[in-house]
N, C-alpha and C positions, 0 to 999 in steps of 0.2 A: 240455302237461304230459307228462313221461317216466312209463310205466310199465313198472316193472322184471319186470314176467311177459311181455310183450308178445314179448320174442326168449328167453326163458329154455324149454331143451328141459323137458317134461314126459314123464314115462314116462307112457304109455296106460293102460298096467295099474294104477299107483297107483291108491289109492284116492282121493284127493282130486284127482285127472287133471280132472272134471269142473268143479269149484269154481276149480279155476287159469283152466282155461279161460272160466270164465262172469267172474271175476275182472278177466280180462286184456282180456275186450270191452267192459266195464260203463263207458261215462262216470261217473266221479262227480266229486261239487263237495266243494271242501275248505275247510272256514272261513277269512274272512282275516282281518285285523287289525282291522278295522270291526266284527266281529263280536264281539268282545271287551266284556264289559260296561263301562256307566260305575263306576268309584266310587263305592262307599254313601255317601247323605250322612247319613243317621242312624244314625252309629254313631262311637265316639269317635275322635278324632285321632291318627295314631298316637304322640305323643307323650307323651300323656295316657297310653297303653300301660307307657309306661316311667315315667311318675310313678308310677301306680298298683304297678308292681313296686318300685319305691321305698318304697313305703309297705309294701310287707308285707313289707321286709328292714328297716327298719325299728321295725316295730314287734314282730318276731323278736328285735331284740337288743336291745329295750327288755323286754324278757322275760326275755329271756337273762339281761340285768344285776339283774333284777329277782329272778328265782328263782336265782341263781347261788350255792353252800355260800355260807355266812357271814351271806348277806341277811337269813335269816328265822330265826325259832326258835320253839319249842313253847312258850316261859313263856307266862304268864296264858290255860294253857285254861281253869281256874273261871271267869273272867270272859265268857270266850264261850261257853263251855256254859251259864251264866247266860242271856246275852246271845242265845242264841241258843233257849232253852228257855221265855223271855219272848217271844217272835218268834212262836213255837210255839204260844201260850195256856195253858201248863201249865208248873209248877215242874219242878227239876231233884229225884230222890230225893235221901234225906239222904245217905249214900255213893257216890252216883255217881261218881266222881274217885277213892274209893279202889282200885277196880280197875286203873284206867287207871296210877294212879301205883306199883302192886305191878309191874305190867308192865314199866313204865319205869325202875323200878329193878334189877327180875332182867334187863333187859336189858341197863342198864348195866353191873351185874356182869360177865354174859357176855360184855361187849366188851373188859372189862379185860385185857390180855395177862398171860400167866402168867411168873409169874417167871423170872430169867435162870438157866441152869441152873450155876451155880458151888458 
């Protein structure tokens, strides 16, 4: 095996002059191809790699379609604040909804574009 310090000039003075030299006498052994582990067998295939990213694009744009504008809407929160205050062990107060729906109205307001200026 060539080593490339063996004819390479060294300045004396450097600092690392020492280290080249201990370098360039040192036999070492160098790993070969045997040396290389086997293949894990406990661990998935790697195709299995690529289903598995399959599945979580997926089920990204089963989401996607799922929560995309248009899919969902706010009607029947009484029935699930019901529904969900029954869940809970305890009733809903008797106005509870009226807040929620003053909001949703001064919100609506505020979305309403202002008239065209003619």
């Amino acid at each position: 095996m060539s080593n490339p310090f063996a004819a390479a000039p060294v300045d004396p003075a450097s600092p690392i002059a020492a280290e080249v030299a201990r370098t360039a006498t040192t036999e070492k052994t160098y790993p070969s191809f045997q040396d290389i582990p086997k293949r894990p067998t406990d661990q998935r295939p790697l195709k299995a790699w690529g289903q598995a990213a399959a599945e979580v694009v997926a089920a990204r744009e089963k989401l996607e379609r799922e929560t995309a504008p248009g899919n969902w809407s706010l009607g029947g929160t009484e029935a699930f604040a019901d529904q969900a205050a029954a869940a809970a062990g305890r009733e809903r107060a008797p106005n509870a909804g009226a807040d929620t729906e003053a909001f949703a109205r001064a919100a609506r307001e505020r979305a309403t574009p202002p008239p065209s200026p003619r």
